[in-house]
Steps between C-alpha positions, in 0.01 A plus 500: 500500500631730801218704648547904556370497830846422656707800340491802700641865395673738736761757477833529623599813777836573609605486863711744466349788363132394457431567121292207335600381193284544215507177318267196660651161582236200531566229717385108573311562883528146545884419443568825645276613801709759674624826419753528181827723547745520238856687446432776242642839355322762627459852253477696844699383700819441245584161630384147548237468818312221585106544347220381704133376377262771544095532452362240282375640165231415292 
């Protein structure tokens, strides 16, 4: 059985405008080490920006 101690939450923040999302995204800290950044819509901003990983949560 997988152990817990790997998965680590965080939060996304776009680059454009700064807002954090509000929903939590958990990621393996071994098969990914750096820092996540993925395209999504942003309510703000009205478009698509790229999203950054922010604080770690949790």
């Amino acid at each position: 059985m997988a152990k817990k101690e790997d998965r680590q939450y965080f939060w996304m923040k776009c680059s454009r405008c700064g807002k954090v999302t509000r929903r939590p995204r958990i990621k393996n800290k071994k098969n990914t080490p750096d820092k996540m950044e993925l395209n999504k819509y942003c309510p703000t901003c009205h478009q698509v920006t790229v999203f950054k990983e922010s604080k770690v949560g949790k």
